[in-house]
C-alpha positions in Angstrom: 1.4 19.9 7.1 -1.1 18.4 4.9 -1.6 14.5 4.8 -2.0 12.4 1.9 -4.3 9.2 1.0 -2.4 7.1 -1.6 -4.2 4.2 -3.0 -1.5 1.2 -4.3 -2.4 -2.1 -5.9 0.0 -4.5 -5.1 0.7 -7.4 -7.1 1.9 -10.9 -5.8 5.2 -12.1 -6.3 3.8 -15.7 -6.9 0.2 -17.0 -7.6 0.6 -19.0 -4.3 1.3 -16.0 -1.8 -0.4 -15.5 1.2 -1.9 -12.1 1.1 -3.1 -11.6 4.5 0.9 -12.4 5.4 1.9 -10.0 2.9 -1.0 -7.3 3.9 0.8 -7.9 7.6 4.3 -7.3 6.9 3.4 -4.4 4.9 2.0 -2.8 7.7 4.7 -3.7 9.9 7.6 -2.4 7.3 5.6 1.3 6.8 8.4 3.8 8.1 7.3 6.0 11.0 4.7 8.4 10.5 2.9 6.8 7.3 0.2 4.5 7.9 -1.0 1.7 6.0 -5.2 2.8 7.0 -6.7 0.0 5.2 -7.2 -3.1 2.9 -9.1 -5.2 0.2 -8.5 -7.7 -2.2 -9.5 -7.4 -5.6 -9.7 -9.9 -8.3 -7.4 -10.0 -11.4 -7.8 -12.5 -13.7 -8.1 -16.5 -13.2 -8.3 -16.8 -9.6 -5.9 -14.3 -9.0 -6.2 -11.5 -6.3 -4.1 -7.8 -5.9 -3.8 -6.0 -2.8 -5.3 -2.6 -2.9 -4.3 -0.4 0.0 -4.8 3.0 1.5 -1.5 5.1 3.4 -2.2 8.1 5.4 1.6 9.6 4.2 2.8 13.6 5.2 3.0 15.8 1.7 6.7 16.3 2.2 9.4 15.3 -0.6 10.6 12.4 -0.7 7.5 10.4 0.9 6.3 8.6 -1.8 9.9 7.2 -2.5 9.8 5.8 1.1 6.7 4.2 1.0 7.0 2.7 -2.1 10.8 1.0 -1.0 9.3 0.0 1.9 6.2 -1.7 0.0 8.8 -3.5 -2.4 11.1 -4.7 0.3 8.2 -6.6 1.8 8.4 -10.6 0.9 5.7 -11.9 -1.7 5.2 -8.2 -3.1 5.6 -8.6 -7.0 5.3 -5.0 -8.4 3.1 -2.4 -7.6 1.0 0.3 -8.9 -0.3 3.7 -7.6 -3.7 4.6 -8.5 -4.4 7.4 -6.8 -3.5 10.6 -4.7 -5.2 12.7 -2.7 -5.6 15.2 0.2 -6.8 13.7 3.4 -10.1 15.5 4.2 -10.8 17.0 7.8 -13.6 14.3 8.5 -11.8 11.8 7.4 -11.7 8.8 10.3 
């Protein structure tokens, strides 16, 4: 089965969050098999900073709908935003 990179920006519930907390929990709340592979930070507007972060997910229905649940259910997650989709390639580490 094919794996998936999806790229979501991830906006703070409150100015004030902690985003290295929230970048934590997010990994921790990822169901089984989808990975959270990586993060940044990247700067809104005013001082303000987004998440940005890559999954490794399986291209099987219903995946997406998990992750993004489990993304929202996190605490200090305001809304969030995917930017992009695409196959994982081979080389990929």
């Amino acid at each position: 089965m094919a794996r998936l990179v999806v790229r979501i920006r991830i906006l703070p519930a409150e100015a004030e969050s902690n985003l290295e907390n929230v970048v934590e929990s997010i990994k921790k709340s990822v169901p089984q098999g989808m990975e959270m592979k990586s993060s940044s930070m990247e700067p809104i507007a005013f001082g303000l900073e987004a998440i940005v972060g890559d999954f490794l997910v399986d291209d099987a229905e219903g995946q997406m709908d998990k992750l993004e649940e489990s993304i929202k259910s996190v605490e200090g997650v305001g809304e969030i935003e995917v930017t992009n989709i695409s196959r994982q390639s081979v080389r990929m580490k």
